[in-house]
Structures are given as structure tokens and as C-alpha cells.
ZALUMVEX-775485 format. One record per residue (C-alpha): residue number from 0; x, y, z. Coordinates in steps of 0.02 Angstrom, whole numbers, plus 50000, padded with zeros to 5 digits. Layout:
residues N
pt k: NUM, east: X, north: Y, up: Z;
...
end
This chain:
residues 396
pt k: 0, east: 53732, north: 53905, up: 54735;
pt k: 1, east: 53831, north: 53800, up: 54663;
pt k: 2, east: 53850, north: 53596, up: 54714;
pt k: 3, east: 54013, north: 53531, up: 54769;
pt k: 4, east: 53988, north: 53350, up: 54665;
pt k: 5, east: 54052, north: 53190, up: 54743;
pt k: 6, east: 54052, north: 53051, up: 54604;
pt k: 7, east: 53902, north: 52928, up: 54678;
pt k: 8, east: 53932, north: 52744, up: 54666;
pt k: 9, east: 53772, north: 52680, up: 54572;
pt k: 10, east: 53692, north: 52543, up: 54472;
pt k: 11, east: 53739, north: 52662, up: 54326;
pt k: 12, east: 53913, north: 52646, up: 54292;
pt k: 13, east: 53906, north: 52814, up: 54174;
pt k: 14, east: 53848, north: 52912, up: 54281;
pt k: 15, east: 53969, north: 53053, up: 54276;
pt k: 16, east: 53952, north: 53210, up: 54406;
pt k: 17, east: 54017, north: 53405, up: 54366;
pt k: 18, east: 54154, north: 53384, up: 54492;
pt k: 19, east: 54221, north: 53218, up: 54607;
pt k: 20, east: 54329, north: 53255, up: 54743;
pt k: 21, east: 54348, north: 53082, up: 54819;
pt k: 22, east: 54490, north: 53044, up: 54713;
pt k: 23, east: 54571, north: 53219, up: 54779;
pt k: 24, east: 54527, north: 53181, up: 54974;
pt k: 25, east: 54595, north: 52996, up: 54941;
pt k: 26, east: 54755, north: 53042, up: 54896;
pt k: 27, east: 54785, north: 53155, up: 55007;
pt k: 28, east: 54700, north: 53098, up: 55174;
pt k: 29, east: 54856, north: 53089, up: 55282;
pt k: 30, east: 54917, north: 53244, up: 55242;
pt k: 31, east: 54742, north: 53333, up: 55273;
pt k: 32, east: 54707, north: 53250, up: 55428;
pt k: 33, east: 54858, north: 53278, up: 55493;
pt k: 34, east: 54859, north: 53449, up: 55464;
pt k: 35, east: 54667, north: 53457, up: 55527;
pt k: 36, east: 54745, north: 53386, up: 55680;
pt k: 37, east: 54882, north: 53500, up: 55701;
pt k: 38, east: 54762, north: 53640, up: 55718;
pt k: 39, east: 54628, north: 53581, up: 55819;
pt k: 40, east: 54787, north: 53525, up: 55963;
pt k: 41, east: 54846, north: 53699, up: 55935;
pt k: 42, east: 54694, north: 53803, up: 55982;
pt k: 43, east: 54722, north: 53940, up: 55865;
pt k: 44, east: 54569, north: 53950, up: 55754;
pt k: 45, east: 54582, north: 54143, up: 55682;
pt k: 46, east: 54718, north: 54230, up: 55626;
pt k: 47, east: 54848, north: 54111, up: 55682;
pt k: 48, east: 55003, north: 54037, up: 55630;
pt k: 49, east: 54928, north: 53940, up: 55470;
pt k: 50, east: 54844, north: 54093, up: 55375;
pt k: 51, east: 54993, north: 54185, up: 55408;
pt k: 52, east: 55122, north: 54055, up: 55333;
pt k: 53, east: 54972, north: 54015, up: 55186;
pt k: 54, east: 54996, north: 54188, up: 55131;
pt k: 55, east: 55177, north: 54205, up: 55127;
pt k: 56, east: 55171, north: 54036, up: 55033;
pt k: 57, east: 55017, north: 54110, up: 54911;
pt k: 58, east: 55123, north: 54274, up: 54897;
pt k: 59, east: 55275, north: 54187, up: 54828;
pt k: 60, east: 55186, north: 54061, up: 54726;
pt k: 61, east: 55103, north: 54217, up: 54649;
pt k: 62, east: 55247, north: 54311, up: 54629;
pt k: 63, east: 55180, north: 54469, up: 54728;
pt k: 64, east: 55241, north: 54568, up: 54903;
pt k: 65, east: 55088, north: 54532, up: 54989;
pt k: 66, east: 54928, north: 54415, up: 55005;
pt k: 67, east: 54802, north: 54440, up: 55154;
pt k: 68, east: 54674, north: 54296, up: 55166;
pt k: 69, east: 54485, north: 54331, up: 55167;
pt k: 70, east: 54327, north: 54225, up: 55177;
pt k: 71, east: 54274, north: 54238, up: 55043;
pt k: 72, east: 54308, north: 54277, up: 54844;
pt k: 73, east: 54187, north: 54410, up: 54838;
pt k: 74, east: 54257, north: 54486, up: 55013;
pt k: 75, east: 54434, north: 54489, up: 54910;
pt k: 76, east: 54332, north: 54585, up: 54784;
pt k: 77, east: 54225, north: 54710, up: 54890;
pt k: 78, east: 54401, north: 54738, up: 55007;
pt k: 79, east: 54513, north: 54758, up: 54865;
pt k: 80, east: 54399, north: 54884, up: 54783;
pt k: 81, east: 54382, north: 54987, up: 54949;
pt k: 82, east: 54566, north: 54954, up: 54978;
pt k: 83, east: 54614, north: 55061, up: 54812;
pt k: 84, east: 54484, north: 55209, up: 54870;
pt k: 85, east: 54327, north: 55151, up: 54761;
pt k: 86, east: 54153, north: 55207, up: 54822;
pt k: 87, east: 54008, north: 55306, up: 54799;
pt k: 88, east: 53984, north: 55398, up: 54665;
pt k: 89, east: 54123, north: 55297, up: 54558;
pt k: 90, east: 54098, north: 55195, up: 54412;
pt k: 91, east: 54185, north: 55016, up: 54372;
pt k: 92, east: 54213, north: 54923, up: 54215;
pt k: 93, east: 54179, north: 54739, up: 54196;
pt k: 94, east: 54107, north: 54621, up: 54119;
pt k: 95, east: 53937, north: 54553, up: 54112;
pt k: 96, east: 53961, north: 54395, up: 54070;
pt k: 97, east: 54028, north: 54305, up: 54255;
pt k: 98, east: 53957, north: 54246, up: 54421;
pt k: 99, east: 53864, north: 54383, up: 54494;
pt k: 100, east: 53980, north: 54424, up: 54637;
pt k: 101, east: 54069, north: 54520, up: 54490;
pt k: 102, east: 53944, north: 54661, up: 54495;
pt k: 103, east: 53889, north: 54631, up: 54668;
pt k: 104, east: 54051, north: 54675, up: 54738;
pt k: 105, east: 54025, north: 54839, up: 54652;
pt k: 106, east: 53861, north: 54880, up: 54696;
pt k: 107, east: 53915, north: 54842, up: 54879;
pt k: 108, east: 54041, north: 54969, up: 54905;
pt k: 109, east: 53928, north: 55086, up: 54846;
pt k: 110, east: 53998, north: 55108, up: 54648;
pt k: 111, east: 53908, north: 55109, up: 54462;
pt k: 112, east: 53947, north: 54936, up: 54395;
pt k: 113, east: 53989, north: 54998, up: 54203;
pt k: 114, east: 53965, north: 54845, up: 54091;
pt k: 115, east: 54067, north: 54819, up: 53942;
pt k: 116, east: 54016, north: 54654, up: 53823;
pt k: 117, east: 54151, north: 54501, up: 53776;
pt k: 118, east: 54256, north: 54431, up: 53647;
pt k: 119, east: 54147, north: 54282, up: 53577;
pt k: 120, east: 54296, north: 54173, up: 53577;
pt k: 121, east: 54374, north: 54178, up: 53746;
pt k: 122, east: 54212, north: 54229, up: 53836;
pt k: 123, east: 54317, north: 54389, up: 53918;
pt k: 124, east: 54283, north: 54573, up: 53920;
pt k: 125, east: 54341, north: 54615, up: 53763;
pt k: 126, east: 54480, north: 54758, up: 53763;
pt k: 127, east: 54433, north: 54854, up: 53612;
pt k: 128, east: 54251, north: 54900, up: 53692;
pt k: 129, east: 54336, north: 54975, up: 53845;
pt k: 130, east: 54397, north: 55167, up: 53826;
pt k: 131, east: 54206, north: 55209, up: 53766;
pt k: 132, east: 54136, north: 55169, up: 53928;
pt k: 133, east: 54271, north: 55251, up: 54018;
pt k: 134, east: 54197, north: 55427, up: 54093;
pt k: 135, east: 54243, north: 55550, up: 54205;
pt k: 136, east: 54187, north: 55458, up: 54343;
pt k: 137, east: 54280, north: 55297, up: 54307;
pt k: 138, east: 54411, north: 55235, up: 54434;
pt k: 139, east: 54426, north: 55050, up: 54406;
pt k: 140, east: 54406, north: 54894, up: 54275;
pt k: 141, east: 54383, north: 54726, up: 54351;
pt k: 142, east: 54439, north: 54605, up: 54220;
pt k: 143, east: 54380, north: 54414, up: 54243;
pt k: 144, east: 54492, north: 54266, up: 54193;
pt k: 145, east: 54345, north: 54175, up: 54141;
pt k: 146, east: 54346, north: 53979, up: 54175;
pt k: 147, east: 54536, north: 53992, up: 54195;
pt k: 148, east: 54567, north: 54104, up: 54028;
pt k: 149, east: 54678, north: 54256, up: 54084;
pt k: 150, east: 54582, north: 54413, up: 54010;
pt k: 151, east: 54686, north: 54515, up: 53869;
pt k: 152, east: 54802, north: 54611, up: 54010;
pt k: 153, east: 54910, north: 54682, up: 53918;
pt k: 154, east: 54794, north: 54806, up: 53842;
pt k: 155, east: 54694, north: 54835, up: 53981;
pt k: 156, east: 54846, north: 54875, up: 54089;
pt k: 157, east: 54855, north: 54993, up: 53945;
pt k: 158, east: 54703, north: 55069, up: 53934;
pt k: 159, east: 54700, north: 55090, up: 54128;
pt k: 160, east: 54882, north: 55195, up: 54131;
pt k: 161, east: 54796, north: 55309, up: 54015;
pt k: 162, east: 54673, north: 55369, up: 54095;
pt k: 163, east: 54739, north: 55328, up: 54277;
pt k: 164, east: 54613, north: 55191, up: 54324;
pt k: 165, east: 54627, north: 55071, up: 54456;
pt k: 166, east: 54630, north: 54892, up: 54380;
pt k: 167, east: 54558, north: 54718, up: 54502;
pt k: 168, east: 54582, north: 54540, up: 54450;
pt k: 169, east: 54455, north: 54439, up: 54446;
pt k: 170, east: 54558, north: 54281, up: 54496;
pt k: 171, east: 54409, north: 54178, up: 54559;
pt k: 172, east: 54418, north: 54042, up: 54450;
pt k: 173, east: 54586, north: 54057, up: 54376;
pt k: 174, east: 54724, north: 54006, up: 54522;
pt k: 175, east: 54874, north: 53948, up: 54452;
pt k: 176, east: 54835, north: 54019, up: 54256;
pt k: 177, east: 54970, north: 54126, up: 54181;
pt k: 178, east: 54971, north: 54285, up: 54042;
pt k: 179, east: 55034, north: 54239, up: 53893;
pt k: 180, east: 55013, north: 54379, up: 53754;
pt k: 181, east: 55016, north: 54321, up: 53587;
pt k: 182, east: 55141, north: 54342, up: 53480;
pt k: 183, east: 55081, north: 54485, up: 53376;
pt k: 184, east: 55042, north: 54592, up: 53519;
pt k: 185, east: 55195, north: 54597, up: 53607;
pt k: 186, east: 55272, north: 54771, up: 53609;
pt k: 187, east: 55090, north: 54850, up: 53577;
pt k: 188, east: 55071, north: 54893, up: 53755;
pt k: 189, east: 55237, north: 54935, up: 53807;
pt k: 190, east: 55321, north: 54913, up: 53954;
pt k: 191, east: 55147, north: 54838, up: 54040;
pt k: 192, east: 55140, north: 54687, up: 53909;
pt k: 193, east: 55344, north: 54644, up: 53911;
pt k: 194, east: 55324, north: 54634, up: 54104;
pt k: 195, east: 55169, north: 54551, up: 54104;
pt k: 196, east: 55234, north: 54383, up: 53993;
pt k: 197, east: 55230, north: 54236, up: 54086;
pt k: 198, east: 55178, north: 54321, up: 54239;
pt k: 199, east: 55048, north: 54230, up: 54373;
pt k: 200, east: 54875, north: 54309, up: 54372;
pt k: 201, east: 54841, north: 54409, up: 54496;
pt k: 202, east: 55008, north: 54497, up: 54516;
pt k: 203, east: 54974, north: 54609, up: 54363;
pt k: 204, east: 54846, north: 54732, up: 54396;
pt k: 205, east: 54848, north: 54834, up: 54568;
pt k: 206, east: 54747, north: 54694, up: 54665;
pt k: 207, east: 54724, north: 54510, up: 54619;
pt k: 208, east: 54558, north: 54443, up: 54708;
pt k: 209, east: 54550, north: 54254, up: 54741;
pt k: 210, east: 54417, north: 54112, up: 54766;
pt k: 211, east: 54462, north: 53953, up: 54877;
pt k: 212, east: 54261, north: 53871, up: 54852;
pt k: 213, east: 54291, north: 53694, up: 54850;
pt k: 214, east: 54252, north: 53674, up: 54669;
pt k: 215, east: 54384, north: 53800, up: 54599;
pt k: 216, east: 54546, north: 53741, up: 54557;
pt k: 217, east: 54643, north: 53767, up: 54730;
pt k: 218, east: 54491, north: 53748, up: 54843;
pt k: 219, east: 54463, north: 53750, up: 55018;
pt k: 220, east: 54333, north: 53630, up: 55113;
pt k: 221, east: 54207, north: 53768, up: 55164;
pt k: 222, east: 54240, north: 53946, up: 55088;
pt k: 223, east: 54394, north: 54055, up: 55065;
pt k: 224, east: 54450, north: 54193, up: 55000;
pt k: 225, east: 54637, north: 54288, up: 54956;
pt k: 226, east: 54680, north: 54471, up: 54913;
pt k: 227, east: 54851, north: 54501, up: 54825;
pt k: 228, east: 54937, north: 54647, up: 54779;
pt k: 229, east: 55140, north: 54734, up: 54786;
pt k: 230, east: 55057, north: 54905, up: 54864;
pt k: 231, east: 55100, north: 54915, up: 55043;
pt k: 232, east: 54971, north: 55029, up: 55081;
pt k: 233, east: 54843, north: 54928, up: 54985;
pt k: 234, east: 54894, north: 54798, up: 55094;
pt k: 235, east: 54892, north: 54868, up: 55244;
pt k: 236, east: 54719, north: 54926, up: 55219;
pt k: 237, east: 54644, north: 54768, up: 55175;
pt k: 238, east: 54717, north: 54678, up: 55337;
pt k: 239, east: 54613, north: 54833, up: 55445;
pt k: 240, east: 54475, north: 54805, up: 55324;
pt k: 241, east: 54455, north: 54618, up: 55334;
pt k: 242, east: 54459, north: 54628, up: 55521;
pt k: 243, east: 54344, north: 54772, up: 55557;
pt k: 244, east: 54428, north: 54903, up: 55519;
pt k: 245, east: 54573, north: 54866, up: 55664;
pt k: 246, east: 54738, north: 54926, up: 55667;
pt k: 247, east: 54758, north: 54844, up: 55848;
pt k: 248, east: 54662, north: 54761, up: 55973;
pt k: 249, east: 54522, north: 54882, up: 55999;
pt k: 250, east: 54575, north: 55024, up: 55910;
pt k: 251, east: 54452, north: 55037, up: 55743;
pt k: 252, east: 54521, north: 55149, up: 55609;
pt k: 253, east: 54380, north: 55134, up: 55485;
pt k: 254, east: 54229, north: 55023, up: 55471;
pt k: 255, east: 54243, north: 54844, up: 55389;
pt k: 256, east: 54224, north: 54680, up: 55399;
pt k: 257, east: 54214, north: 54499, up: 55477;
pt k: 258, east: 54307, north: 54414, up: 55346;
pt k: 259, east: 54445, north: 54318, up: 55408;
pt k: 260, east: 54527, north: 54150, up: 55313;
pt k: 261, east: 54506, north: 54025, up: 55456;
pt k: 262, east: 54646, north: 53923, up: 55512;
pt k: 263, east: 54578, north: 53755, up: 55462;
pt k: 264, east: 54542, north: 53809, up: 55300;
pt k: 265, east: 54715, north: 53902, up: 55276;
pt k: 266, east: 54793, north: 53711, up: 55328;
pt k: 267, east: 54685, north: 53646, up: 55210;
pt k: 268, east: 54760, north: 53754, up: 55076;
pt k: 269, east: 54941, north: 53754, up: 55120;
pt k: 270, east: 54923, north: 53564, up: 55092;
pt k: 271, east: 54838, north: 53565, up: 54923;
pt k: 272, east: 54952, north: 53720, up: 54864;
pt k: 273, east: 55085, north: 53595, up: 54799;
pt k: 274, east: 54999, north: 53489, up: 54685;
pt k: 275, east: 54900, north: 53641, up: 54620;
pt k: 276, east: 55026, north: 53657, up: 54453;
pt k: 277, east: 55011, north: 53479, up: 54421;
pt k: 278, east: 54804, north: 53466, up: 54428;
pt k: 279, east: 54791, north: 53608, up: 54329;
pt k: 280, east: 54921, north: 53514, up: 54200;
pt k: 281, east: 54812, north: 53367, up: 54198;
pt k: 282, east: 54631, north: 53485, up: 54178;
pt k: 283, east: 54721, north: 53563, up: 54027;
pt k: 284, east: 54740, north: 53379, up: 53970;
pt k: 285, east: 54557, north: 53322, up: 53984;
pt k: 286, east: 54509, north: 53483, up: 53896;
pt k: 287, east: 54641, north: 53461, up: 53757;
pt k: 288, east: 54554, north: 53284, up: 53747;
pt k: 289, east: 54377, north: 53342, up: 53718;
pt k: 290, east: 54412, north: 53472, up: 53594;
pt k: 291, east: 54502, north: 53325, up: 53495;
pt k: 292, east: 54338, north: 53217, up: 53508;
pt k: 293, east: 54227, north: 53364, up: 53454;
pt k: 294, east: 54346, north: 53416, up: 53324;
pt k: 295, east: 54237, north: 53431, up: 53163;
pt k: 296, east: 54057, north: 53463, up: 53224;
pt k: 297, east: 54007, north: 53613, up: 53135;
pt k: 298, east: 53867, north: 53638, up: 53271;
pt k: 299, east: 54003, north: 53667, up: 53426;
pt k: 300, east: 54124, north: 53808, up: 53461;
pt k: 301, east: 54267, north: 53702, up: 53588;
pt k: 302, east: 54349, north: 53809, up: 53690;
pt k: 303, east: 54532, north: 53887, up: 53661;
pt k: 304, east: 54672, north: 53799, up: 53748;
pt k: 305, east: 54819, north: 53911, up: 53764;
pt k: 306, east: 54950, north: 53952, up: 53875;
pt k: 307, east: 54912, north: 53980, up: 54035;
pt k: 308, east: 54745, north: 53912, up: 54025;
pt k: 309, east: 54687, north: 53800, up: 54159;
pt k: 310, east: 54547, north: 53777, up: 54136;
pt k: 311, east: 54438, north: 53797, up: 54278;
pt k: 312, east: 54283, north: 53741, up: 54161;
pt k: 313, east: 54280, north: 53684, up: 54017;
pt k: 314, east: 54129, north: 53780, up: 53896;
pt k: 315, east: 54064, north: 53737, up: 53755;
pt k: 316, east: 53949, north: 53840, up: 53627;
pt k: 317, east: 53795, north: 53748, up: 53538;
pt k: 318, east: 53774, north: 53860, up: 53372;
pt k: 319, east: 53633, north: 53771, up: 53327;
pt k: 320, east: 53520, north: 53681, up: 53433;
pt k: 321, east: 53430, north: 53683, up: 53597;
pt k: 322, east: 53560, north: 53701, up: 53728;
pt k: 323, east: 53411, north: 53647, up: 53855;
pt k: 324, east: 53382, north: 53477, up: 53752;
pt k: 325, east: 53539, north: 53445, up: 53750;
pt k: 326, east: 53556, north: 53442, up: 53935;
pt k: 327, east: 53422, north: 53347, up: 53951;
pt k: 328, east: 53488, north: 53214, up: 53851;
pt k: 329, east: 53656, north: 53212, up: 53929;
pt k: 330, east: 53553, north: 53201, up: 54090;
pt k: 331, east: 53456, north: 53062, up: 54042;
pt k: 332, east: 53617, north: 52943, up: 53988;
pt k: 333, east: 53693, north: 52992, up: 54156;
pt k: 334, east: 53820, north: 53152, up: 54131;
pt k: 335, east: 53787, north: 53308, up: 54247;
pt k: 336, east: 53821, north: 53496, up: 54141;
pt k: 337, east: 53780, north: 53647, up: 54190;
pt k: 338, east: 53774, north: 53826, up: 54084;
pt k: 339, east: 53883, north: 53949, up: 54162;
pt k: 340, east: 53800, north: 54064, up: 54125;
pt k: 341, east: 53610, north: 54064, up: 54098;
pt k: 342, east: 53578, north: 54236, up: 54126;
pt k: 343, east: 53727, north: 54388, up: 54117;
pt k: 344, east: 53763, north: 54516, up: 54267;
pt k: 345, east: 53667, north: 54646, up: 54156;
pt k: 346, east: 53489, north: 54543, up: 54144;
pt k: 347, east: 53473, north: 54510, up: 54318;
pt k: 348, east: 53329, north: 54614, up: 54415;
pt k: 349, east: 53459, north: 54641, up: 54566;
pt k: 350, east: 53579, north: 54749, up: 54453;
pt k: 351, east: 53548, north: 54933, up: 54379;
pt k: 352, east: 53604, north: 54884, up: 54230;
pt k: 353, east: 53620, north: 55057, up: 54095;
pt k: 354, east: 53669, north: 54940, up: 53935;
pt k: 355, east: 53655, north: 54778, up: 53843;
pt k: 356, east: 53777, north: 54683, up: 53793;
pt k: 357, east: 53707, north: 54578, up: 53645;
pt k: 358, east: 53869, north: 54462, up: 53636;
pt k: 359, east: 53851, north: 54400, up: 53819;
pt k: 360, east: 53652, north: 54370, up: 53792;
pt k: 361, east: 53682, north: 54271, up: 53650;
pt k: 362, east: 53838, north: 54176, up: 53750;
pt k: 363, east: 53698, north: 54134, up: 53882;
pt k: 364, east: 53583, north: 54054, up: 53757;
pt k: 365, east: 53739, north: 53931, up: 53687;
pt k: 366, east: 53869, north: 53876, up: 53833;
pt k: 367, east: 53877, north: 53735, up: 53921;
pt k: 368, east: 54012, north: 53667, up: 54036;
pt k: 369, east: 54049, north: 53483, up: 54034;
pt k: 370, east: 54123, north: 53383, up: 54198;
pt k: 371, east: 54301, north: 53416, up: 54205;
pt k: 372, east: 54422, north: 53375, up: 54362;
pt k: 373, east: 54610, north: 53313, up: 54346;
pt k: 374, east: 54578, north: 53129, up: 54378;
pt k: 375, east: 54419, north: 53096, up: 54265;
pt k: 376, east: 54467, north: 52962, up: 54179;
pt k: 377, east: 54468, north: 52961, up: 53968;
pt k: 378, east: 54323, north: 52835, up: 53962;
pt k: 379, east: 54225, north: 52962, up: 54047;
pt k: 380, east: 54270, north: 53101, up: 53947;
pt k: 381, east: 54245, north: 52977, up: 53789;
pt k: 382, east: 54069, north: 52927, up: 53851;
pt k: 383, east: 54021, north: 53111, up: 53843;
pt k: 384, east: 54069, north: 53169, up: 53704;
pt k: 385, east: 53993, north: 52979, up: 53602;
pt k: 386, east: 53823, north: 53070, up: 53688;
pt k: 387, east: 53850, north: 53238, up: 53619;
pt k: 388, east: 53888, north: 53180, up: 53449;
pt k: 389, east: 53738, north: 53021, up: 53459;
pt k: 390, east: 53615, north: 53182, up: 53478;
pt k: 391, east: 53704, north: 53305, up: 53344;
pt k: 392, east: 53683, north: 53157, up: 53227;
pt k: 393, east: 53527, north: 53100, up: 53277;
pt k: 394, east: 53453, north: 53277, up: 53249;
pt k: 395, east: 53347, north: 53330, up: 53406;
end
């Protein structure tokens, strides 16, 4: 499970955490409190007027007909994917290399997780590995937009019209990130990549599944969830679903689930949803300022920064090295990291897992993500990256 990091004051003033979200809860205490207040003097605490008005707000922020909050990012998952007809018997497409609730979703509604292995570079399900997994049992791909990175959707918007699969963004840690082809493959995909340019993630395949965890970029204060898609029907399903399976008070149409975005949470969001463009403007600027610092050192791989990118982590590869020393020495001198990911989807005992994909267990062995949140202040970021390079050079 991952920690929700509040900076500690201490003795040791470089002592640097994943995540701080005083500075966040500072600046905006009025406007959370009072909006904390407004719902606890209303006595609407499910389903009320503040999910509602979050998801027309999410829905036009998005750029798509229809969001329908959840409690969760995996709920968005396992609801979208029953929403669009996948079960038993199926097979999805996706990538190993994620948090587990990738697969687990899957698994869940009763589906083959089908694992397909990444581009080295951008640490997403690589396009070009796709159509020989596809079989006739296929009905979905669920790209991720790793740490913020939107996944190569014009090509597999592609690939799915071909062969009439059901494509589900994994949006979890990419709110607010954008698709941006590059230049030399516009017009390879058609129609799907022209439309796609620009667009919000999320709003491209046939349902966009959100996280609101409090350390992703738009986070709630206790967990969250949002589905998004422009299919009526697919929306209309995943309201019954999330609520089980209800069309109207006491009338169940199908069996589902308890998975409801609370009102206090939805309040939470609505006031947060504002400044979301701007933090993610200043993450892409702490990010663009450690690749500068690291520029040069043969041993890394920095991460790309393009556009759309927000950076929801910010990963680093050690090509030669111990990654686990190098934590530890970070550690010692103060600075919190964390390898996301250790181990991929297709290594872990809980998942039936019918291939290897080499790239994504050699990824494991290398990343490491480095504290990044919009306020962390250059010294910071300049204090880490002195104590990567002090151990490169020292040879360890």
C-alpha cells in the first residue's frame, strides 16, 4: 500500500519525503473546510448533490458525455470492463508492467489477463507487440498511461478497430495528461490519430478509468474513483453497476457493486479540480529540472518529457549499478524513493500469468522514482540529484 508522505519537520533539514501535501492543504484550507462544512450541514453523504455536479465538472474538463464517480480506481476498472460486456471466458490485453489492480481488475470479472511487454523508453505497452496476442477470444486492451505518459493511442485505437476490440484507459495516474502523437505518425492511423491530437486522456478509448488516491495528481483525502466514457449505454450501465445493480430504489437489474464516490470526497475534488492544470505545469517543471541535473551520466536513463506528460512520477533507470544500494544511500542522506515497480503483474504468484515479458523484468531490476510534488522546492530537487551523482562518482 502505498504511504501518503507528509514532509516531517526534523533535526535533518534534508530530509526529503516521496510526496508532501502540507503545502497543498495550506493553501487551500478555506476552501476545503468550507466545502467540508457545506456537506456535513447538508446531510447528504451518498449520491448527493456534490458527486453529481463533480462529474458534470470531470466530464467537461475531460471533454467526454459522461463521468459516473466510483470508489475506487480499480472499481472504475472492474465496472468499466463489465460495462462494455467483458467476462468469462474473454481475454484482455495489457501490460505487465503497472500497479497490480491492472490485472486484478481482469481477473475479477472473470477474464484471461493477456500480457503484452513495454517500450523501454516510455515504460508503456508497446504497440507493435499487440496484434500477436490478439486471439479469437480477445475483446479488450487496457492501455496504462504510465506515471502520467499517455500510452501510444493512436495505434492502439488502431489495432482495436481492426479486429473490433473494446479498448479501457488506464487513467489512474495520468489526470490531466494529454495525447500528443508525434509528428511522424500523424496520418498513420487515420481518422483515430487526427481526432485523438490534443485530446484529454481518457476520452479516447471506449471507457477512461480514473484514480482520486491522495497521492495521484488530482487526489481525494481517502479513496476515489471516476469512470468516463461518450456511450450512453456504457454509462448507464455503470451507474446500475456501481450501485448494485439498481435501476431504482429497490428494483436490481443485475448484480454489482457498493462503490459509490462519497460526497465529502466529491467536495474535496470539485475544489482541487481547478488548480489541477497548473500543479501538473509545475510537476512537469521539477521533472524538466532533474533530467537537466542528470544530463550526462552515462549510468541513468531520465525519463521523456513530452507533451502531455505530467508526470505523475518521475522514474529513473540505473543501467549499471545496484538499484537497492542506491536507495539505501539516498536513504541514509535523508531522501525517500521508491521502485515502481519491483516486481511486474506477470511475476506475481496471484496472477496466471501464460508469458514473460523480458523488457518489464529487466525495467523492475533498474527504476526508481524520485520525490516529486508541484511545490518541492529546487534546493530539494538539487540536494538529490548532488546524492545520486556523489555515489555514481564515488563508485558503490
Amino acid at each position: 500500500m502505498n504511504k501518503v508522505y507528509m514532509k516531517e519537520v526534523t533535526a535533518n533539514s534534508n530530509s526529503i519525503a516521496m510526496l508532501d501535501l502540507s503545502g497543498e492543504i495550506t493553501e487551500l484550507w478555506e476552501e476545503l473546510n468550507a466545502a467540508i462544512q457545506r456537506v456535513l450541514r447538508s446531510g447528504r453523504f451518498i449520491l448527493g448533490p456534490e458527486a453529481e455536479a463533480f462529474e458534470r465538472e470531470a466530464a467537461d474538463y475531460l471533454g467526454v458525455s459522461h463521468a459516473v464517480g466510483v470508489n475506487s480506481g480499480t472499481d472504475a476498472l472492474i465496472i468499466g470492463l463489465r460495462a462494455l460486456g467483458v467476462g468469462p471466458g474473454d481475454e484482455v490485453i495489457t501490460t505487465p508492467f503497472s500497479f497490480f489492480a491492472t490485472a486484478e481488475s481482469i481477473c475479477l470479472v472473470g477474464a484471461q489477463p493477456v500480457f503484452v511487454d513495454i517500450d523501454e523508453r516510455t515504460f508503456n505497452i508497446d504497440p507493435r507487440l499487440i496484434e500477436a496476442a490478439i486471439s479469437e477470444r480477445s475483446r479488450a486492451i487496457i492501455p496504462v498511461h504510465l506515471f502520467g505518459l499517455p500510452a501510444a493511442m493512436d495505434d492502439i485505437m488502431a489495432i482495436a478497430g481492426r479486429h473490433g476490440l473494446k479498448v479501457i484507459e488506464d487513467c489512474a495516474q495520468a489526470f490531466g495528461a494529454s495525447y500528443h502523437p508525434k509528428k511522424s505518425d500523424l496520418g498513420k492511423a487515420g481518422a483515430s490519430s487526427r481526432s485523438s491530437n490534443g485530446k484529454r486522456i481518457g476520452g479516447i478509448g471506449d471507457v477512461g478509468a480514473f484514480s482520486f488516491y491522495p497521492t495521484k495528481n488530482l487526489g481525494a483525502y481517502g479513496d476515489g474513483g471516476l469512470l468516463v466514457t461518450d456511450d450512453e449505454e456504457v454509462a448507464a450501465r455503470a451507474r446500475m453497476l456501481r450501485n448494485h445493480g439498481s435501476k431504482g430504489r429497490y428494483r436490481h437489474e443485475m448484480l454489482g457493486y457498493n462503490s459509490r464516490l462519497d460526497e465529502l470526497q466529491a467536495a474535496i475534488l470539485r475544489v482541487k479540480l481547478p488548480y489541477v492544470d497548473n500543479w501538473n505545469r509545475l510537476r512537469r517543471r521539477v521533472a524538466a529540472h532533474y533530467n537537466r541535473q542528470l544530463a550526462g551520466v552515462p549510468q541513468l536513463q531520465t525519463p521523456i518529457i513530452s507533451k502531455g506528460h505530467i508526470f505523475h512520477q518521475y522514474t529513473l533507470r540505473l543501467l549499471i549499478g545496484s538499484r537497492g544500494e542506491l536507495q539505501k544511500h539516498l536513504k541514509r542522506n535523508g531522501i525517500d524513493t521508491i521502485p515502481y515497480y519491483p516486481s511486474p503483474i506477470d511475476a506475481q504468484p496471484a496472477i496466471d500469468a501464460r508469458a514473460v515479458a523480458p523488457r518489464s523484468r529487466l525495467l523492475a531490476d533498474q527504476v526508481l522514482s524520485l520525490p516529486i510534488w508541484p511545490s518541492l522546492p529546487q534546493e530539494d530537487s538539487d540536494y538529490v540529484t548532488n546524492t545520486i551523482r556523489s555515489w555514481i562518482c564515488s563508485g558503490e
